[in-house]
C-alpha positions as CSV (number, residue, x, y, z in Angstrom):
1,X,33.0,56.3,3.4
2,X,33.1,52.5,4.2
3,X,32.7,49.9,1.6
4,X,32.9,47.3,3.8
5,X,34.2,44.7,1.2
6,X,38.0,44.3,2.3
7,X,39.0,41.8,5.2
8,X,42.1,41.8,7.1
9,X,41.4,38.6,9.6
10,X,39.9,35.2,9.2
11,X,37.6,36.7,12.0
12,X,35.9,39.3,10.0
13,X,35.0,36.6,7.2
14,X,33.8,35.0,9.6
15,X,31.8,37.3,11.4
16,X,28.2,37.6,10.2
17,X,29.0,41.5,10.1
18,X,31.9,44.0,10.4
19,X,29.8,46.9,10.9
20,X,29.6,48.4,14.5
21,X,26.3,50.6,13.5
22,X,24.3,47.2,12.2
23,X,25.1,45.1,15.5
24,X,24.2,48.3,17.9
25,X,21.0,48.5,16.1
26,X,20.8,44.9,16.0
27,X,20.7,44.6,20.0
28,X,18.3,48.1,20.2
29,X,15.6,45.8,17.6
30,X,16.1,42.2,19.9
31,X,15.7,44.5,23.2
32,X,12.5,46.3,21.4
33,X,11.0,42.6,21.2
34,X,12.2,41.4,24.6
35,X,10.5,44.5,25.8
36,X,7.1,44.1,23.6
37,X,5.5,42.2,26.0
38,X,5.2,44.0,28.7
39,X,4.1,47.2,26.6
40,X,1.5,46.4,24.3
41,X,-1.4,44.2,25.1
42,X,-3.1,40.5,25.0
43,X,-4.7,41.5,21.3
44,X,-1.5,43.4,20.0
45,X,1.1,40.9,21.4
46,X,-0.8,37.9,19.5
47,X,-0.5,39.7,16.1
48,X,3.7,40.2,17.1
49,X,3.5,36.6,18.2
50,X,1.4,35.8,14.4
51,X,4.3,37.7,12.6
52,X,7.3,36.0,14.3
53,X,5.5,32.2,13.2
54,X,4.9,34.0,10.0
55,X,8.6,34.9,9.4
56,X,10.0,31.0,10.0
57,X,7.8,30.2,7.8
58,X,8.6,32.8,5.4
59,X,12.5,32.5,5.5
60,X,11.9,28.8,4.7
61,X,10.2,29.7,1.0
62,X,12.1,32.5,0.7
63,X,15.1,29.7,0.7
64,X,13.3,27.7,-1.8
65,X,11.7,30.6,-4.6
66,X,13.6,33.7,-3.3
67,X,17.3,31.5,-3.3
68,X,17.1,28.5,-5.3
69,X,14.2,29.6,-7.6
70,X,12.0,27.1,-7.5
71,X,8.4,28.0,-7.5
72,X,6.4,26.6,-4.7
73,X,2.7,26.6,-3.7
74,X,3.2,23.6,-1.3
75,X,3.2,25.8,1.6
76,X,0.0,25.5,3.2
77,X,0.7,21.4,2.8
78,X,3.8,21.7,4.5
79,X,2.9,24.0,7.3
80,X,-0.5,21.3,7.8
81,X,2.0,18.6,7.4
82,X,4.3,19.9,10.5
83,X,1.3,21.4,12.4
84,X,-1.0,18.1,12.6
85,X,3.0,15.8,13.4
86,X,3.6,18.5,16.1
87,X,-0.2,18.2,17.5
88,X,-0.4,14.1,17.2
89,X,3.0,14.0,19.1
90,X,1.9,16.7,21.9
91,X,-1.8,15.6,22.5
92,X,-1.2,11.5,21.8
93,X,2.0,11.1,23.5
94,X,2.6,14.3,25.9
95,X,5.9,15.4,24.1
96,X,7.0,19.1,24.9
97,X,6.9,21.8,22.5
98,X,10.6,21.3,21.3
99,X,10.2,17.8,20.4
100,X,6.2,18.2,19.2
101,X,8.0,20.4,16.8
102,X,11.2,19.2,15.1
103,X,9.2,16.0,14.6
104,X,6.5,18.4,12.8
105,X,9.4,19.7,11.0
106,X,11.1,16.6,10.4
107,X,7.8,15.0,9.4
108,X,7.4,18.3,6.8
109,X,11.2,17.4,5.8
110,X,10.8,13.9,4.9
111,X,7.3,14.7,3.1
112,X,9.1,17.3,0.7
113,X,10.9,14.2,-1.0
114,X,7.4,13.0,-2.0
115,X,7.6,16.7,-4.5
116,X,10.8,17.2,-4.9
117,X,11.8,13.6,-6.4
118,X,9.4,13.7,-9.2
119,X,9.3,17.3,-9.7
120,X,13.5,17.9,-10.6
121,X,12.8,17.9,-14.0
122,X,10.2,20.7,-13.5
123,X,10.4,24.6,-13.9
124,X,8.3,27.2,-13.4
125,X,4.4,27.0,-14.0
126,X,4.6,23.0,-14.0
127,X,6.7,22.7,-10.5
128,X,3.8,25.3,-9.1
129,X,1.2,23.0,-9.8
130,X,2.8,19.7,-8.7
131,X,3.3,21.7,-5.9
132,X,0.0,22.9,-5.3
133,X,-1.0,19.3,-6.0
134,X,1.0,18.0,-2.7
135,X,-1.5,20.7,-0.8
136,X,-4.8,19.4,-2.2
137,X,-3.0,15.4,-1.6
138,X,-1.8,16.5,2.2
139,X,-5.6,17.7,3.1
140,X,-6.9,14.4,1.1
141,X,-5.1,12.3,3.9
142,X,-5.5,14.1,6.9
143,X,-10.0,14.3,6.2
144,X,-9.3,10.5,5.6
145,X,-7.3,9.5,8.4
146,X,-9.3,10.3,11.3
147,X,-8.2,7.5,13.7
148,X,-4.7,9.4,13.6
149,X,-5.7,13.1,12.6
150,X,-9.6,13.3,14.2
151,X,-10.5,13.9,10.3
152,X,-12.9,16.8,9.6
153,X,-13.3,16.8,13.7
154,X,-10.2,18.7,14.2
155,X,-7.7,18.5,16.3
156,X,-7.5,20.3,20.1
157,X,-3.5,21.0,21.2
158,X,-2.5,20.9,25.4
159,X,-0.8,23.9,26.2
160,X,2.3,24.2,25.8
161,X,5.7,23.6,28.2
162,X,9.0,23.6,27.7
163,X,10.2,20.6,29.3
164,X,8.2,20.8,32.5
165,X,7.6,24.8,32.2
166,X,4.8,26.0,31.2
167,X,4.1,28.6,28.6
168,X,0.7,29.2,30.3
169,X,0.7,32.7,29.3
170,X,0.7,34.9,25.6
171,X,4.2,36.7,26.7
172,X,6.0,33.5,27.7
173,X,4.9,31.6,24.1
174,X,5.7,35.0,22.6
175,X,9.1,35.1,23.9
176,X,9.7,31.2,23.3
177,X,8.3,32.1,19.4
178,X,10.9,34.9,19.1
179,X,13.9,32.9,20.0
180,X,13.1,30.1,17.7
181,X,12.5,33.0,15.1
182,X,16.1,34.7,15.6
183,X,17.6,30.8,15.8
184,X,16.0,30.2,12.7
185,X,17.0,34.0,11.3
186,X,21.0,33.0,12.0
187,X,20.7,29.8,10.7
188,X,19.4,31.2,6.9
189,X,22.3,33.9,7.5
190,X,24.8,31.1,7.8
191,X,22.8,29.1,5.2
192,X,23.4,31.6,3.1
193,X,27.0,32.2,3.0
194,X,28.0,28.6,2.8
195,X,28.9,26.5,-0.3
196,X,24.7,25.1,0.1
197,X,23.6,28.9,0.1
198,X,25.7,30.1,-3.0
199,X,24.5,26.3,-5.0
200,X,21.2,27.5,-4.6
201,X,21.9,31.5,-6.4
202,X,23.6,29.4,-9.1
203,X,21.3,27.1,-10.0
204,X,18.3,29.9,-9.7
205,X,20.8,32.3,-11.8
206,X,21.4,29.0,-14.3
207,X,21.2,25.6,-13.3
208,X,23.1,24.1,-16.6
209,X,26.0,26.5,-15.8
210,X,25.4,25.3,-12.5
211,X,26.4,22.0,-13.3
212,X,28.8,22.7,-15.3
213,X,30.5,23.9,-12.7
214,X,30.2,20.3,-10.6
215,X,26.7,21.3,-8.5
216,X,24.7,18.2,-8.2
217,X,21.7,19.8,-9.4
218,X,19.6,16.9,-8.1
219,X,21.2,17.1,-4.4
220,X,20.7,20.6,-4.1
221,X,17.0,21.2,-5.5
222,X,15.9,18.2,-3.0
223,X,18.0,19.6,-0.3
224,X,16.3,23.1,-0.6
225,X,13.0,21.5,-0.8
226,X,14.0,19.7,2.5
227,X,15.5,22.8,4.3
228,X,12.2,25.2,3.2
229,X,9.6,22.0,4.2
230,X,11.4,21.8,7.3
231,X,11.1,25.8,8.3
232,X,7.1,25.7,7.3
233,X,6.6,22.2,9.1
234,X,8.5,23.8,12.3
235,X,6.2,27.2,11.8
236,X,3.3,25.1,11.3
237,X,3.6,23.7,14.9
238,X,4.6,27.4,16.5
239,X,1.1,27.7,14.9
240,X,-1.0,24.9,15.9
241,X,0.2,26.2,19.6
242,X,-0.6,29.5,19.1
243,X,-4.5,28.6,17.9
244,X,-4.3,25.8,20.1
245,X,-7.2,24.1,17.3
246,X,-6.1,23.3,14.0
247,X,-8.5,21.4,10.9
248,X,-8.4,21.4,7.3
249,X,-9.5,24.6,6.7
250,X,-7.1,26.3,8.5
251,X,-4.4,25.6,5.8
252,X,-6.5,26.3,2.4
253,X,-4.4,27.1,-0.9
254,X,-5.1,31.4,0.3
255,X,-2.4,30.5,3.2
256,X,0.3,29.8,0.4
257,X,-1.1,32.7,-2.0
258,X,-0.3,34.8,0.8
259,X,3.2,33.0,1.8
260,X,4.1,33.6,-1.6
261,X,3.2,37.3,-1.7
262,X,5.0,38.1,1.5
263,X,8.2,37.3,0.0
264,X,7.3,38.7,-2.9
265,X,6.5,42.3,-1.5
266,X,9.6,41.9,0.8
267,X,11.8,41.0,-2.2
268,X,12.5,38.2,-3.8
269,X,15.9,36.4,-2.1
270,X,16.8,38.7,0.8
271,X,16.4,37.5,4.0
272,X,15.5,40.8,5.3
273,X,13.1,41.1,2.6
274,X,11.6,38.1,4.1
275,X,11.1,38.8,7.5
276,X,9.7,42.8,6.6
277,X,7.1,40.9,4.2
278,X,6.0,38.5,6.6
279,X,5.6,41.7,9.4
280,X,3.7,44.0,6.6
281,X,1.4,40.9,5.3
282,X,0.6,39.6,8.6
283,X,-0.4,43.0,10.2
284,X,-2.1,44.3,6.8
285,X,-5.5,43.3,7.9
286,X,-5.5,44.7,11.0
287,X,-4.2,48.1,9.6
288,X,-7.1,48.0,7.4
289,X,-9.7,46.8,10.4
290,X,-8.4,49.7,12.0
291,X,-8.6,52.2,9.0
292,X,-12.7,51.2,8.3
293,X,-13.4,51.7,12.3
294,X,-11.8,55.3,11.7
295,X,-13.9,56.2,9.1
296,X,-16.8,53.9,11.1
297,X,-18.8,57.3,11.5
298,X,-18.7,59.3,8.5
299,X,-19.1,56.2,5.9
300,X,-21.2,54.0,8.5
301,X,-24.1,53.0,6.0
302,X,-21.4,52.0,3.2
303,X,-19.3,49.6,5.7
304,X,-22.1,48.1,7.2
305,X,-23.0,46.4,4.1
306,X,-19.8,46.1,2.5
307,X,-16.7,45.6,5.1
308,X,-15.5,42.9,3.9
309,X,-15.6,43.6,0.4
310,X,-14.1,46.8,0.7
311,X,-11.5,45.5,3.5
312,X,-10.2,42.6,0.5
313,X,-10.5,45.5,-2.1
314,X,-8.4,48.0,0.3
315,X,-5.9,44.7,0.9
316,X,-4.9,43.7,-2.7
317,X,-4.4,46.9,-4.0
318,X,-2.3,47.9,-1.5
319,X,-0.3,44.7,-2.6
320,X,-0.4,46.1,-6.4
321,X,0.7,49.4,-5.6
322,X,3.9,47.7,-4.2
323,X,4.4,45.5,-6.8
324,X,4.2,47.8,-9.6
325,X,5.9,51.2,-8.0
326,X,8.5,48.6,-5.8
327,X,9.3,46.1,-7.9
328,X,12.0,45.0,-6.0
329,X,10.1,44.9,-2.8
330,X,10.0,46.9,0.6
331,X,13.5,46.5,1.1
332,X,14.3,48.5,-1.9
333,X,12.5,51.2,0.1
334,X,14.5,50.1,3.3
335,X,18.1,50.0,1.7
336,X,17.2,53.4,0.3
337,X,16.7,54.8,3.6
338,X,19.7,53.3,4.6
339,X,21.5,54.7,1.7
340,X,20.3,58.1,2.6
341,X,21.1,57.9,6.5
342,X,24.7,56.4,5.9
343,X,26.0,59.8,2.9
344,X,23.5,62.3,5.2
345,X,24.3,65.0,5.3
346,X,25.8,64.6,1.5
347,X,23.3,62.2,0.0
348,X,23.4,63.2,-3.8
């Protein structure tokens, strides 16, 4: 059986993976999404669209609480931070999505300083709520700034192009969404397995060994607040696009509550883990709409009055059941299977 561990060339280190099986199945999964459009409809193709913003997103916290282990509930700031930079520049100044959105990103980027400076002395509970603090501080600004942000008023986006083309249509912003989200995908890989990537394992692992060891514990925690503010400010535009009308209220703390629980139920510090949380998290809802309109007709009286009680009910404890029989996350459940397929037939 292959262990996969020994290298003979510089070219296998180098290679993201060795393993023939992985990149065949690799190209069969990108080929299933290049086909997606064209198979599923308007309604289903926004949720895959929904998912793929989700999982930029995603990776980027992941990064920060999965990787470096630093607790964040800044998301929703950052992603209203990069959505509202990526809107001003696109509606005020007619810049293309590519631009509209590394300045949203970049915008995000520079804004993380503004928690991460103060906060490097934090842990845990305390760095959460200074955190949480930057979301509550971000929506302060943008309600108060309405010569720049429209204020409670909202703020309407063009439609998108792509440097003159136009991505007039759900399965060309779907496609444009889902090579940003593989671009983004290799970069955490790369992220990862660089000197950055294993600085951020050690200090979540334990930062005084850390640096003991000679990592600048200060450079690093700011640089993964950076890298993980950048993601959510780029996935905040992707969004803004997608809604095409963004406001206060579409960035409330239950947007980082859920950020967090997607790479929670993934797992904690796997990329993978990431990107099969943000899928599960994002689609969970409409699994359960789905469920209650099956059961419409026999239990019609009781979800009539109580759908969305019962839909919320249905939601978290699908979430609890997760946590507490999968700890580790769905991609316990996923390397298992792998586990099995890879020894079958002899899988004891």
């Amino acid at each position: 059986m292959q262990a996969r561990h020994f290298k003979e060339t510089y070219s296998e280190l180098l290679s993201l993976t060795d393993s023939v099986p992985e990149r065949v199945w690799t190209g069969i999964l990108i080929a299933g999404c290049l086909a997606l459009p064209w198979v599923v409809g308007s309604y289903s193709l926004s949720f895959a669209t929904l998912s793929l913003v989700m999982i930029v997103g995603v990776l980027g916290l992941n990064l920060l609480t999965g990787v470096c282990g630093l607790i964040s509930l800044g998301h929703a700031g950052f992603m209203a931070v990069g959505a509202y930079g990526a809107g001003i520049a696109a509606a005020d100044y007619g810049l293309s999505i590519l631009p509209s959105m590394l300045i949203g990103g970049l915008i995000a980027a520079a804004s993380s300083l503004l928690v991460g400076i103060p906060s490097l002395r934090l842990k845990g509970l305390y760095l959460a709520i200074t955190t949480l603090a930057f979301t509550v501080i971000s929506t302060h600004v943008i309600l108060n700034t309405p010569e720049i942000t429209r204020g409670s008023t909202g703020l309407f986006l063009p439609e998108p192009n792509f440097f003159g083309y136009e991505l007039n249509t759900p399965q060309k912003y779907y496609l444009f969404c889902l090579a940003t989200c593989v671009l983004f995908v290799l970069a955490t890989l790369n992220i990862m397995r660089s000197r950055v990537g294993r600085a951020f394992i050690a200090i979540r692992e334990q930062d005084i060994a850390a640096e003991m060891m000679g990592i600048n514990l200060r450079r690093y925690k700011l640089l993964a607040f950076a890298i993980s503010a950048f993601y959510t400010g780029v996935s905040g535009a992707l969004f803004a696009y997608h809604i095409r009308y963004i406001n206060v209220d579409t960035f409330g703390l239950t947007l980082s509550i859920e950020a967090l629980g997607m790479i929670i139920v993934g797992g904690l510090g796997s990329i993978a883990g990431a990107i099969i949380g943000a899928i599960f998290m994002t689609l969970l809802p409409e699994a359960v709409r789905m469920f209650f309109e099956l059961f419409a007709t026999q239990l019609n009286g009781l979800f009539a009055t109580r759908a969305l009680e019962l839909r919320g009910l249905i939601y978290g404890a699908i979430i609890i059941l997760i946590l507490r029989f999968q700890p580790e996350g769905l991609i316990k459940i996923w390397r298992e299977c792998r586990r099995i397929w890879g020894n079958w037939p002899f899988r004891y």
